[in-house]
C-alpha positions in Angstrom: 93.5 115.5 90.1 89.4 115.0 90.4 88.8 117.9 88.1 91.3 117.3 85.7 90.1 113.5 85.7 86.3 114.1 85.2 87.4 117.3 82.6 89.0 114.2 81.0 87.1 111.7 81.2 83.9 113.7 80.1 85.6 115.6 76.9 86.5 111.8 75.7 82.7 110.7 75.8 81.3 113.8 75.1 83.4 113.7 71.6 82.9 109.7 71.4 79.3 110.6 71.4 79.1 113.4 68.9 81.4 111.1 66.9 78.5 108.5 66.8 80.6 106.2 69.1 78.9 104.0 71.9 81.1 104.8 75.1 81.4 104.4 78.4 83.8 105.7 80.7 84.1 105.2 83.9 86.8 105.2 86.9 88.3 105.5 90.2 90.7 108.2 91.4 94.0 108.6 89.0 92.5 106.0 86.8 89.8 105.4 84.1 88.7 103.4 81.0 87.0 103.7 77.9 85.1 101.3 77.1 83.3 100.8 73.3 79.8 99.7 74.5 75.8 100.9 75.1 76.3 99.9 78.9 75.8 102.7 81.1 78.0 101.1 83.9 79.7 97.7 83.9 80.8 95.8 87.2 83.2 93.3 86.2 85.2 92.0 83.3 82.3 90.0 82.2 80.4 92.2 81.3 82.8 94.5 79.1 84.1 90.8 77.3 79.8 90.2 76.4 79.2 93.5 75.3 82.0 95.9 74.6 84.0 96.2 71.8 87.0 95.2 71.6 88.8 95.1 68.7 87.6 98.9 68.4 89.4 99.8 71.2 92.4 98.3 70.2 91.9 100.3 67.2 91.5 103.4 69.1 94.5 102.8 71.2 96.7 102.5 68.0 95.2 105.6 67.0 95.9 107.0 69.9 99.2 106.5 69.7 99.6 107.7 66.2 98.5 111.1 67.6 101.3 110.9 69.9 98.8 110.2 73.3 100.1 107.0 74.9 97.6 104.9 76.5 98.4 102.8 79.9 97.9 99.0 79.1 94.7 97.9 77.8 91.7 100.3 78.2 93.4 101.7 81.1 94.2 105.9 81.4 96.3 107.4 84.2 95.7 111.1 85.3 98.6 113.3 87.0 98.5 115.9 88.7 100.7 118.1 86.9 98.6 118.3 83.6 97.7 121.7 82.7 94.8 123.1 81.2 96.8 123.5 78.0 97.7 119.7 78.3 94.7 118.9 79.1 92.7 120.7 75.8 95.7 119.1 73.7 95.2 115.9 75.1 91.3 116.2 74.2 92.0 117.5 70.5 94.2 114.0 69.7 91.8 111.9 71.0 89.1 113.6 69.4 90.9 113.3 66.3 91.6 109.6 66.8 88.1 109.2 67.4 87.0 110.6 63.6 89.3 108.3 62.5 88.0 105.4 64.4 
């Protein structure tokens, strides 16, 4: 699950980035978020509600969606262990795609 996650979470910024999107994404085992913001790290709710973006992550979640990916509830993402590689590069092509959009 730790390489799949960190494959994950690092194709999502890496294309946020090249995208010219502000992200950061960050989590614990299973379990991350993205987050539209110029923090490098963030601590506690506060901080994401004074400096992220929000309504642009609600936007990304709908778009998201419409690229048939289903986000957990709010900026929350669940890994599993029985993603493949193939999954896995699909899952980064919608996103990526969502993300031009965005």
């Amino acid at each position: 699950i730790d390489t799949m996650q960190s494959a994950l979470m690092a194709g999502i910024r890496e294309r946020a980035r090249r995208h010219g999107h502000a992200v950061l994404v960050q989590g614990v085992r299973g379990v991350f978020c993205v987050h539209f913001t110029e923090l490098p790290i963030a601590h506690a709710p506060r901080e994401l509600a004074l400096h992220a973006d929000l309504p642009k992550a609600r936007r990304f979640r709908q778009l998201l969606i419409r690229e048939g990916l289903y986000p957990g509830r709010g900026d929350r993402y669940f890994v599993s262990t029985v993603l493949s590689e193939a999954e896995l590069e699909e899952a980064l092509r919608r996103s990526d795609a969502a993300l031009v959009d965005l």
